[in-house]
C-alpha positions in Angstrom: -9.2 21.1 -15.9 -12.0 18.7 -16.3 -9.9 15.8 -15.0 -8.8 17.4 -12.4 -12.5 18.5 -10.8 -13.6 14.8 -11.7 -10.5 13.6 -9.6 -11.8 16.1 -6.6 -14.6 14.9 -6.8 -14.1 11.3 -6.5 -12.0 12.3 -3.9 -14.9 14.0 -2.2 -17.5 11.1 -2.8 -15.0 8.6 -1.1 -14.3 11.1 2.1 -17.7 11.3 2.3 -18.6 7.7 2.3 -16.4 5.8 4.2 -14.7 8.5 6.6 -17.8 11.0 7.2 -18.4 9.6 10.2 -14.8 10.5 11.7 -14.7 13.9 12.8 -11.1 13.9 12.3 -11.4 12.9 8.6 -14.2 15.6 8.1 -11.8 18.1 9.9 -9.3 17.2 7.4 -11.5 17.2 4.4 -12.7 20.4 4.7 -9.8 22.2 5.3 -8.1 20.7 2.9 -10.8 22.0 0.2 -10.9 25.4 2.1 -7.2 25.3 1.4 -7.4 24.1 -2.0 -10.4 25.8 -3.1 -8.1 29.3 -3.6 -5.4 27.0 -5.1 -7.5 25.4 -7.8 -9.6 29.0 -8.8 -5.8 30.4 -8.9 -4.4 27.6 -11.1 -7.7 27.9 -13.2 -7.7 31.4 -13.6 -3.5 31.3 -13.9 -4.2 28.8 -17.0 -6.8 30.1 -18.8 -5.1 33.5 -18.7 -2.0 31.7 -19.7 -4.2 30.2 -22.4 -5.8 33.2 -24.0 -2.1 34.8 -23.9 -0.7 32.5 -25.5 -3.1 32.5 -28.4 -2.9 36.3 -28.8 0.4 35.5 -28.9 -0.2 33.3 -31.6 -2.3 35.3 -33.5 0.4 38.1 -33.5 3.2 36.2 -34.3 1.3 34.8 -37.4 0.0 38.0 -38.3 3.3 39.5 -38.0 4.7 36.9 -40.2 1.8 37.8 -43.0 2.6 41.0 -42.7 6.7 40.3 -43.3 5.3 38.0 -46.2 3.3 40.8 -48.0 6.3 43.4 -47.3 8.6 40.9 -48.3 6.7 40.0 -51.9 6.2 44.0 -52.2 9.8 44.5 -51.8 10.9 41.9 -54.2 8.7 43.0 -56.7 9.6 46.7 -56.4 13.2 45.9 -56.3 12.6 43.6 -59.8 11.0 46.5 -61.4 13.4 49.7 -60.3 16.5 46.3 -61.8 14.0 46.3 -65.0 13.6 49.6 -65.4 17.1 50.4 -65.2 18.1 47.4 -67.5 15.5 48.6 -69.9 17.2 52.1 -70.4 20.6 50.5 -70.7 22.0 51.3 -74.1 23.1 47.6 -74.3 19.5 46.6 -74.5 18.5 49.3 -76.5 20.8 48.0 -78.9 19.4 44.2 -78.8 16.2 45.4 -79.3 16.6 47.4 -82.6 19.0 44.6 -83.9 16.2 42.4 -82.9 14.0 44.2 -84.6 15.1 44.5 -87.4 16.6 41.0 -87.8 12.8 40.2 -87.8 11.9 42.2 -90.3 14.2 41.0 -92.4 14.0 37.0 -92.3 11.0 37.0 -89.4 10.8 35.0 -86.1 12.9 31.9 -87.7 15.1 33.6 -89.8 19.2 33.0 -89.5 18.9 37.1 -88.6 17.2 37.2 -85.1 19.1 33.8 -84.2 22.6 35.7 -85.1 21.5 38.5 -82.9 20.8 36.3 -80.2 23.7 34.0 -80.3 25.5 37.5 -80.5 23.7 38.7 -77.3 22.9 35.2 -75.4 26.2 35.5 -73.0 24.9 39.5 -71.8 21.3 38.4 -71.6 21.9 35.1 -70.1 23.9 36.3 -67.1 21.7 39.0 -66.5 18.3 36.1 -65.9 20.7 33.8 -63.7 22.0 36.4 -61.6 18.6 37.6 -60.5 17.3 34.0 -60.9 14.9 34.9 -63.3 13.6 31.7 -65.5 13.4 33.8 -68.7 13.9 37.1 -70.4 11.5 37.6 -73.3 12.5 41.0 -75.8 9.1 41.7 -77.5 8.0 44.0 -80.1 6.0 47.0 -80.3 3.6 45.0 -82.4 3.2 42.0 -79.7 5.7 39.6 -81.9 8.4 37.5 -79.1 11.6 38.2 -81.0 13.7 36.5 -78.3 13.1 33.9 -75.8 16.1 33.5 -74.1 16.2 30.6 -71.9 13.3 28.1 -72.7 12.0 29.7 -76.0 8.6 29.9 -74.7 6.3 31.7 -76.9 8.7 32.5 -79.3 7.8 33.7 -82.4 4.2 34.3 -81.4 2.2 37.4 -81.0 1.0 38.6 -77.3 -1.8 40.7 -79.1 -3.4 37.1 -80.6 -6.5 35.8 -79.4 -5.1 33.1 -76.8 -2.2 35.3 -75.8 -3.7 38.1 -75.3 -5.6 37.2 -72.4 -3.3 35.5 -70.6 -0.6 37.0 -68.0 2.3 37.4 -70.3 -0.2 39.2 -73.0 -1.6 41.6 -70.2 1.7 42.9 -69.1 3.0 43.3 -72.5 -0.3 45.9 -73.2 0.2 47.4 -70.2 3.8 48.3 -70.5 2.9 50.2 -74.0 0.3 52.2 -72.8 2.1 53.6 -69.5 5.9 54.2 -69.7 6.3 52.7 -66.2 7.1 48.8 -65.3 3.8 46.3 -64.5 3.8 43.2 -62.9 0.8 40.8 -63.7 -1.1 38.5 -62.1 0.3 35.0 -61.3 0.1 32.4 -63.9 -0.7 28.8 -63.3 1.7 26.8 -66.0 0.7 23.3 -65.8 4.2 21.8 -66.7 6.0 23.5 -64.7 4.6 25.9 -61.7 3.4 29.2 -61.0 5.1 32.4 -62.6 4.8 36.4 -62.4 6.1 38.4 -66.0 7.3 41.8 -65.0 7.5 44.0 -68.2 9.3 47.5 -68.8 8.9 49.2 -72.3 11.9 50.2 -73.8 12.3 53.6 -75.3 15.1 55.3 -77.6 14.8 58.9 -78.4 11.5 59.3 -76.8 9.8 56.4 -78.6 8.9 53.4 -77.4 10.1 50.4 -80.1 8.9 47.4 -77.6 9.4 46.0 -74.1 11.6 43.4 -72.3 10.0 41.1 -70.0 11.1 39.0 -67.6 9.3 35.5 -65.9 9.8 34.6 -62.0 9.2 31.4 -61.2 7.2 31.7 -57.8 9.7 29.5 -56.1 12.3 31.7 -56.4 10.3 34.3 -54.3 9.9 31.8 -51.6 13.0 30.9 -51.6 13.5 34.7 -50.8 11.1 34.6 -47.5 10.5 31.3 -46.4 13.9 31.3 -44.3 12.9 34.6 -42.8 9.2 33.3 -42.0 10.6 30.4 -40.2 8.0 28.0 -41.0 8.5 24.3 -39.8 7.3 20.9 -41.7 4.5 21.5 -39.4 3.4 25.2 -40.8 0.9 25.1 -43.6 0.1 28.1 -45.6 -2.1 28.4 -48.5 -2.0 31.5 -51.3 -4.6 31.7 -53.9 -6.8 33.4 -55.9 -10.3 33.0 -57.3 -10.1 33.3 -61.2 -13.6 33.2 -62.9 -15.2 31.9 -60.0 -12.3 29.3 -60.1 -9.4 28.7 -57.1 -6.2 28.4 -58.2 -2.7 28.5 -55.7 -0.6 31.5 -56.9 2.6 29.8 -55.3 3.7 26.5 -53.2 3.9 26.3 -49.6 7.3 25.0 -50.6 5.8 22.0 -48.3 4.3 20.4 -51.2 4.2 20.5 -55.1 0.1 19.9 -55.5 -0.9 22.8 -57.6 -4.9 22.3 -57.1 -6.3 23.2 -53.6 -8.0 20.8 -52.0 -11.5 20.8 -50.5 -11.0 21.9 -47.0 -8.3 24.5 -48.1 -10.7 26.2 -50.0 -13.6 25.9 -47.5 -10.5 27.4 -45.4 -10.4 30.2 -47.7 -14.3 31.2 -47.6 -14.1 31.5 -44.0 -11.1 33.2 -43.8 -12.5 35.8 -46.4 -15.6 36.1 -44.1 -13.4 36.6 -41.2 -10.4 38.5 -42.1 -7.7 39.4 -39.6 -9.2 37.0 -37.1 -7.9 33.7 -35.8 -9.5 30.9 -36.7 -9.3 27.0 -36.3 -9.5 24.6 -38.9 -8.7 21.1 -39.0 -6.7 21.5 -35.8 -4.9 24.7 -36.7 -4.8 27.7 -35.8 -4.9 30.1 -38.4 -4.8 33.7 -40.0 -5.0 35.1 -43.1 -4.4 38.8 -44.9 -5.0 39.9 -48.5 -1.9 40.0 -51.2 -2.6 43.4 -53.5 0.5 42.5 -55.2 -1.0 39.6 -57.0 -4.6 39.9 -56.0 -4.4 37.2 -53.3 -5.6 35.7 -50.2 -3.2 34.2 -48.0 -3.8 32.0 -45.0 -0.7 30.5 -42.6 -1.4 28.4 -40.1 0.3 26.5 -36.7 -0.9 22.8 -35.7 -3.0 23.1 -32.5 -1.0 20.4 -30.7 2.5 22.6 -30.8 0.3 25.8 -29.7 -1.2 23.6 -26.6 1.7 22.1 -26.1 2.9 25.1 -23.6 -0.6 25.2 -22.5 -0.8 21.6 -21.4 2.6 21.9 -19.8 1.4 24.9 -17.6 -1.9 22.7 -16.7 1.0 19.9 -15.5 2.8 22.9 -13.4 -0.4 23.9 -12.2 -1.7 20.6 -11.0 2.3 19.5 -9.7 1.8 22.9 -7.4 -1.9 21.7 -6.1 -0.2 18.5 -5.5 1.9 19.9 -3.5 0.3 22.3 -1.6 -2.2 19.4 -0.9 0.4 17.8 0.3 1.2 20.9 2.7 -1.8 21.3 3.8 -2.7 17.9 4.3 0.7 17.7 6.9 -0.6 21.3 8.5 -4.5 19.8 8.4 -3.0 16.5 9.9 -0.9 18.5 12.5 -4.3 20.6 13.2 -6.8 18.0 13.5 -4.3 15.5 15.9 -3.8 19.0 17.5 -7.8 19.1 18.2 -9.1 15.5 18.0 -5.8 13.8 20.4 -7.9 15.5 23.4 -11.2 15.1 22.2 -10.6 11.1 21.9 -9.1 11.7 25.8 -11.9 13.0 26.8 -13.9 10.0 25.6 -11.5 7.9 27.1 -12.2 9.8 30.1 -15.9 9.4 30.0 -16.0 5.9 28.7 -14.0 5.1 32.0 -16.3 7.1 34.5 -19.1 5.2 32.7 -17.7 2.0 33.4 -17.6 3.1 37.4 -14.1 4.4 37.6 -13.9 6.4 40.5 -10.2 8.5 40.0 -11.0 9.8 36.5 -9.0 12.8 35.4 -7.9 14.5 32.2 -3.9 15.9 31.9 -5.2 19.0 29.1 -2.9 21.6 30.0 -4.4 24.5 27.5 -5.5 27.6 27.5 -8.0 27.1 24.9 -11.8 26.5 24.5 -10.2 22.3 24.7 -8.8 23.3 27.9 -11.9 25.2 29.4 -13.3 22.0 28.4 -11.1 19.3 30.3 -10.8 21.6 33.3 -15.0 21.9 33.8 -14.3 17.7 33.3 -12.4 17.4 36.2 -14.7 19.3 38.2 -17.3 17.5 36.8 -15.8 14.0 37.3 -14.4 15.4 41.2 -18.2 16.7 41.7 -19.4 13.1 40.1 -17.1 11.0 42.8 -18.5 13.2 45.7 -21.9 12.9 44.5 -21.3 9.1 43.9 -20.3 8.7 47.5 -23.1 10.4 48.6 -25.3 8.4 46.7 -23.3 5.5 47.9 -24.0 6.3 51.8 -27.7 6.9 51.1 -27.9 3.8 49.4 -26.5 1.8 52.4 -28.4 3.7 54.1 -32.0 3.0 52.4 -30.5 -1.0 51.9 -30.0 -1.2 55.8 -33.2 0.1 56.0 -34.9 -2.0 53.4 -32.9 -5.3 55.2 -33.6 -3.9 58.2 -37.6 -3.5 57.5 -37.0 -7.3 55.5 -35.3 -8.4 59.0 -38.2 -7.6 61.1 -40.8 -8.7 59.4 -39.3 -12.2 58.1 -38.4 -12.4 62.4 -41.7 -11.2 62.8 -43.1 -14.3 61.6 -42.1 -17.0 63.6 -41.5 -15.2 66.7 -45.8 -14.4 65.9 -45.8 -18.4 66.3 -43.3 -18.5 69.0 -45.6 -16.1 71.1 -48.3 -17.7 70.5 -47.4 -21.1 71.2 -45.3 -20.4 74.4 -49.0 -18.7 76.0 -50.7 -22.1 74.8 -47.9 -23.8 76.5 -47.9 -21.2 79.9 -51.7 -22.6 79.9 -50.7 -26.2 79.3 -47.9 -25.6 82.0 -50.4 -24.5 84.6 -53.1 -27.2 83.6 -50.5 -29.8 84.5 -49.2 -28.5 87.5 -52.2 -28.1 88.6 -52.6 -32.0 88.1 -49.2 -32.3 90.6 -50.2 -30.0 93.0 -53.5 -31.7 93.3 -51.0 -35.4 94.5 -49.2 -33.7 96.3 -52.0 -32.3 98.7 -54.0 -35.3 98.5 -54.0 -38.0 101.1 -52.1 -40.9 100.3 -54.6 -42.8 102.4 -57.5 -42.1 100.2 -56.4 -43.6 97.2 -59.7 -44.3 95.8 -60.7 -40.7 96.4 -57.4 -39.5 94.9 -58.1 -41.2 91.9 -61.3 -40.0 91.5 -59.8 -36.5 91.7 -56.9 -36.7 89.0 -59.5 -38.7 86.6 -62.1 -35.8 87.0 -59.3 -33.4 86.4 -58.0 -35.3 83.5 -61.0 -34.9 81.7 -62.2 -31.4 82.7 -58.6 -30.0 81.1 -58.5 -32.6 78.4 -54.7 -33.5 79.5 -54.7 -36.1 76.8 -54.9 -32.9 74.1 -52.6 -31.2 76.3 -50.0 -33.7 76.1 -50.3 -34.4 72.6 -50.7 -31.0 71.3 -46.9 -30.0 73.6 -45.2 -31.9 71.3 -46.7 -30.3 68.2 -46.4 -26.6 69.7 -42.2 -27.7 70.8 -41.6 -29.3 67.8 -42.8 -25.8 65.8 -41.4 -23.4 68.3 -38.2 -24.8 68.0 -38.6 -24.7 63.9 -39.5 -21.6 64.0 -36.6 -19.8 66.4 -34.1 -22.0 64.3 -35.6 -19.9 61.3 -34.6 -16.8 63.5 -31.3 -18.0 64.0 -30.7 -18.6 60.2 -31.6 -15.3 59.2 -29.3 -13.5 62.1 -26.4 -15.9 60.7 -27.3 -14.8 57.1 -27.1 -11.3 58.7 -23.4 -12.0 60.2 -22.5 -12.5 56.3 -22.9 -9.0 55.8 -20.8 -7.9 59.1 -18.1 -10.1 58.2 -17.6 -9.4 54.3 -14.6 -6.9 54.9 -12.7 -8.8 58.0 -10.9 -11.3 55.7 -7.9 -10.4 54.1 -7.7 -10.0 50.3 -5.4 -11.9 48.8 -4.6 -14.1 45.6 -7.3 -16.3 45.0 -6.8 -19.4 41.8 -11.0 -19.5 41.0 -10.3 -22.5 39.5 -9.7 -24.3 43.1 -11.6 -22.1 44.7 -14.5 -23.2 42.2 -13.2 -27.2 42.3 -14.0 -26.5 46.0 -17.2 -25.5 45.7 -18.2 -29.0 43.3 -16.6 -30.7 45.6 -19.2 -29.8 48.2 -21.9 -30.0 46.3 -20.8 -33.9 44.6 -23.1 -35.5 47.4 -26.3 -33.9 46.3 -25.3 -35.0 42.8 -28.1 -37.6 41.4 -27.4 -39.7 38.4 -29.2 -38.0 35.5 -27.3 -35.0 37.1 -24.1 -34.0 34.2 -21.4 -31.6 35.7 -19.3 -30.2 32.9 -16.4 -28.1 33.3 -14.7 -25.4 31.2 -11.2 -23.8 32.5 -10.1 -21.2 29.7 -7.2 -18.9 30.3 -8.4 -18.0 34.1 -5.9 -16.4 35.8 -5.6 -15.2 39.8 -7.6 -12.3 41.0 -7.5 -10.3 44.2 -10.0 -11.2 46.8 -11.4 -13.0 49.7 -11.6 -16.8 48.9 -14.2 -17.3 52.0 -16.7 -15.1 50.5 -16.1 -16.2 47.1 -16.7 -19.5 47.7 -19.9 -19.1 49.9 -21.3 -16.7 46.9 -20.0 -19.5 44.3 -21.7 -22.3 45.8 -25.3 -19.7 46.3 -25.1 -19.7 42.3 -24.1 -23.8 42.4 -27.1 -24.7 44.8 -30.2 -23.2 43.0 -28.6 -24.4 39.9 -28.5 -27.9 41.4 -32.7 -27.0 42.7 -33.5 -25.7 39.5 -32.0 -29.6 37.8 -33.3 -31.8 40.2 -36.7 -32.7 38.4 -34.9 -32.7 35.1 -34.5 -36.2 33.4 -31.2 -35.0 32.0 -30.0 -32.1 34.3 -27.2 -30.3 32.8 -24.7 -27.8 35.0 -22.0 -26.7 33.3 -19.5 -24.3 34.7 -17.1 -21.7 32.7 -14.2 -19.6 34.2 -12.5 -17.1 31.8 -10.0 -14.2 31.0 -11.6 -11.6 29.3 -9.8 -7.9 28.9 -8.5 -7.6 32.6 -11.9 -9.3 33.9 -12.0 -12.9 35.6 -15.5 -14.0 34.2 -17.1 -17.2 35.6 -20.5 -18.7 34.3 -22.9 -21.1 35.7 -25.4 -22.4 33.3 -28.4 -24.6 33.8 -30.9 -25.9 32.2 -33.4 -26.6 34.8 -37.3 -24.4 35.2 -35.3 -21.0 34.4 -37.2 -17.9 36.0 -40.4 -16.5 35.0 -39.8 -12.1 33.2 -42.0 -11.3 36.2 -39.2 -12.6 39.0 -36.5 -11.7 37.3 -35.7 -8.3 38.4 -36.0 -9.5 42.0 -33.9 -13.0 42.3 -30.6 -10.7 44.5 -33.4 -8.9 46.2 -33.2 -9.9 50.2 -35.8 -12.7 51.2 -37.1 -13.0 47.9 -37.4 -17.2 46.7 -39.4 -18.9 44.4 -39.3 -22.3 46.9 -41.8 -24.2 48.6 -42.4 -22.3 52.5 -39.6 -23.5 54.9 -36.9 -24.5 51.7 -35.4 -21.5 51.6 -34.8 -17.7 53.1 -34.2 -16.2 49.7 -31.2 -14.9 50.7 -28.5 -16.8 49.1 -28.2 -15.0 45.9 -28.8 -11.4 47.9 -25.7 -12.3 50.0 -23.9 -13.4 46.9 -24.2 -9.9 45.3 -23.5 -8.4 47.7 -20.2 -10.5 47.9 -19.3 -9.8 44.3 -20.6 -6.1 44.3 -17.6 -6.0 47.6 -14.8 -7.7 45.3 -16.0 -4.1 42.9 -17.3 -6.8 39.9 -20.8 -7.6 38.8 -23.4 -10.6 38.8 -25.8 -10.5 36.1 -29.0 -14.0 34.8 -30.1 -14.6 31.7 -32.9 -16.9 31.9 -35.5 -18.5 29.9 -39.1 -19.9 31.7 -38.8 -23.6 31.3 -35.2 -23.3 29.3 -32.8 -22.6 31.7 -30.7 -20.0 33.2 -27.6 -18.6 33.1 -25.3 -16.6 36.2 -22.5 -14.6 35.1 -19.7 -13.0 37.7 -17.1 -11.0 36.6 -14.6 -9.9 38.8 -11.9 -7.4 38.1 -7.8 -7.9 38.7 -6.1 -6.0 40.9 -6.5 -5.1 44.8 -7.6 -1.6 44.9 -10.6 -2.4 42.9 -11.5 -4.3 46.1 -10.2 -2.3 49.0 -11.8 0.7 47.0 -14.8 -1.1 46.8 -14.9 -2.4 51.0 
């Protein structure tokens, strides 16, 4: 479970750092850990429950499999002893045992006497231990002496009552078994040569009196060989029995997985906390384990199942659990995919929408057909973007209205001007008008007779009105009159501009003639430290009136050619180019530039930097006007003393323009 919330989270750190700007990414984020939130508790839960099931389960199966052990050991054993008991009261045996007896007493424990009687009784005794798998049958005195040792001839001849014997297993059983008339089995016995063994011992009685006891010796393996099969234990089982002699471990009986006889560290540090934990799961050394107490031989027993084959079905549902978040991320990214194009397609129209109304679009519409809080939305932007246009063309009116007003106010007082001087010289001139013909009036009532007299009269005259000023000053006063009413008459024409801006047709204009035109014009004013540079890139046709282009082209050409002329090295250079639908053409200079302080008012009418009598200052107000007409835009960049830079850009298409006339 760990990986899997550190691969969420990664997942959640990357979402959040490259796509938590997108609202469709966040949309998609969040519902997919809303969805998968419920998912991953589920699974969790699902596991661990799975989990701690499966290690009950554990625990009760190897419980269950102690408990079939001890029954199984108890049942053997009981079964050995009722077989003893029975083969203890056989007359048979009761007639090897007094034969036996007194064959010892006659020639002792080697004497040709007890070997005749058990040659005589080897073939009876001898199928009696292999049928049961017993590894030997031991007839013994009342008095402790081994008369017979059938198989192996262990402890033959010896007494069990002897310091040495007497102590051990074989010696405890024997006492036992004359004191009680009922059959014992002892303690396990560790035998060093050859394994662990049990003696189960059964006195054997004729006529009421007890005259010794048979005892038999099972080898432990012969028990497991009994249970193991019904335990089912793998290679991968371990199980340790033992008990705790004199302070001392020792294993009662193999695991039948190995032959060590000595336990080793950890099993016996496995014992002491299984002994302080009984009937509890543990784990040790990456088993799981149980243990139970054997009464039969005084035991403690502890089985135990590797961790890895118990987790192996845990790990498996983890895998299931994860495969189904997988793919129920999967579905729910396809249903979160399906939602957020479902909410964000519109959203991203309605930017579309906006972005195009804020570029000056005038039909602007949104196709939304919902009934949703999306919908609400797209319908109040239609009526929004219907109410905009209206507003727009009111705004539109009132603005020609307050610019016809503003040229008209600009009109009459640039007129205002000369026709001041006009006035004033044509009343200078009325008065020089009269002086003078008062001068003719005065010959033509005068007698030609008196000549002298005559003379005397205009030379009086001529100095009383000071006709020599007159005279010169006429010329003067003409001379400005008629510069000043030509000034009139260039600023009505400049006004007939504005008149005749729609009465051309639009049609397909190539800028790069029109333009070629213009420079054509303009090649006479050209000086020699003058550079022209053009730069044609991709321009294509656009829809317009090449009349008025060209007349606002060559505006932009001549006060870039002014603004060059005092430069040692004047530069012009002109750029036309296709940019996104948008014919954009560039003049650049890099003559006196315009001063921060002018620069919002260079396409204002009337307004010019130049000396008095160089210029209206209305070439570059007629050229936006032009431009604004064709529905593009004019726009300077300029730097005092650096340069400056006009750029026109002029849409494709003739609606733009009609919708713009």
């Amino acid at each position: 479970m760990a990986r899997i919330t550190d691969f969420f989270v990664r997942i959640y750190r990357r979402v959040l750092v490259h796509h938590a700007r997108h609202l469709s990414a966040q949309l998609m984020f969040y519902l997919l850990l809303i969805g998968l939130l419920p998912v991953f508790i589920a699974g969790y839960v699902v596991n661990a429950q799975f989990e701690s099931n499966l290690l009950a389960q554990t625990e009760q199966d190897l419980k269950h499999r102690l408990g079939e052990m001890n029954d199984g050991i108890e049942t053997y054993f009981r079964t050995q002893e009722k077989n003893l008991r029975t083969f203890a009261s056989t007359p048979t045996l009761q007639k090897i045992m007094q034969e036996s007896i007194a064959a010892y007493v006659q020639d002792g424990a080697d004497g040709l006497a007890l070997q005749e009687v058990e040659d005589k009784y080897a073939d009876f005794l001898s199928a009696y231990a292999e049928n049961n798998f017993y590894t030997d049958i031991y007839l013994v005195s009342k008095d402790g002496d081994v008369l017979i040792s059938l198989l192996h001839g262990t402890g033959h001849g010896v007494n069990l009552q002897q310091a040495g014997w007497g102590e051990r297993s074989m010696g405890a059983v024997f006492k036992q078994s004359m004191s009680v008339f009922q059959v014992l089995t002892s303690y396990p016995e560790v035998d060093e040569e050859h394994g662990v063994y049990v003696y189960v011992a059964s006195p054997v009685q004729v006529n009421d009196e007890i005259i010794g006891s048979v005892m038999l010796k099972v080898n432990m393996k012969n028990i497991q060989i009994f249970y193991l099969d019904s335990l089912q234990l793998t290679d991968d089982i371990h199980m340790i029995v033992a008990q705790n002699v004199a302070g001392k471990w020792q294993r009662v009986y193999l695991s039948g997985l190995s032959d060590e006889k000595t336990l080793s560290p950890w099993e016996i540090n496995n014992l002491q906390q299984h002994i302080l934990h009984m009937n509890h799961m543990l784990k040790n050394q990456n088993y799981y384990e149980v243990s139970s107490y054997l009464p039969t031989f005084a035991a403690f027993v502890v089985l135990g199942v590797p961790q890895a084959y118990v987790m192996a079905d845990v790990q498996r549902s983890r895998w299931l659990v994860l495969l189904f978040m997988l793919v129920s991320a999967l579905v729910i990214v396809l249903l979160a995919s399906r939602l957020a194009s479902n909410f964000i397609r519109p959203i991203r129209e309605l930017g579309r929408s906006f972005q195009a109304l804020g570029h000056g679009e005038t039909r602007v519409s949104v196709a939304i057909e919902r009934q949703d809080e999306i919908g609400l939305l797209a319908r109040q932007f239609n009526e929004m973007a219907d109410n905009l246009q209206k507003t727009k063309s009111q705004l539109v009116q009132s603005e020609k209205l307050a610019s016809i007003g503003h040229l008209a106010a600009g009109v009459a007082h640039e007129i205002n001007n000369p026709m001041g001087i006009v006035t004033a010289n044509v009343s200078t001139l009325d008065e020089y008008v009269r002086q003078l013909i008062a001068c003719v009036e005065c010959l033509n009532t005068a007698d030609v007779s008196a000549q002298q007299e005559l003379v005397a009269r205009m030379q009086a005259l001529y100095r009383q009105q000071d006709l020599k000023f007159v005279c010169e000053d006429t010329g003067s006063l003409l001379q400005e009159t008629n510069q000043n009413l030509s000034r009139v008459r260039d600023i009505v024409s400049s006004m007939q501009v504005f008149a005749e801006i729609d009465k051309e047709d639009v049609v397909a204009c190539d800028l790069v003639a029109l333009m070629d035109s213009c420079l054509a014009e303009i090649t006479t004013q050209i000086t020699g430290h003058i550079n022209l540079l053009r730069e044609y890139d991709g321009a294509e046709p656009v829809q317009g009136r090449p009349k008025q282009l060209k007349r606002a082209f060559l505006h932009v050409l001549d006060n870039a050619l002014k603004a060059v002329e005092q430069k040692e090295h004047g530069i012009i250079r002109v750029r036309i180019q296709h940019q996104e639908g948008m014919a954009v053409i560039s003049i650049d200079d890099n003559g006196v530039g315009i001063s921060p302080d002018n620069k919002d008012k260079i396409f204002n009418p009337f307004f010019t930097t130049r000396a008095v009598g160089q210029g209206l200052g209305m070439g570059l107000s007629v050229t936006y006007s032009i431009i604004t007409a064709h529905g593009g835009d004019i726009s300077a960049a300029s730097r005092e003393g650096k340069g400056t830079r006009i750029c026109i850009r002029l849409p494709s298409g003739v609606d733009v323009v009609a919708s713009n006339t």
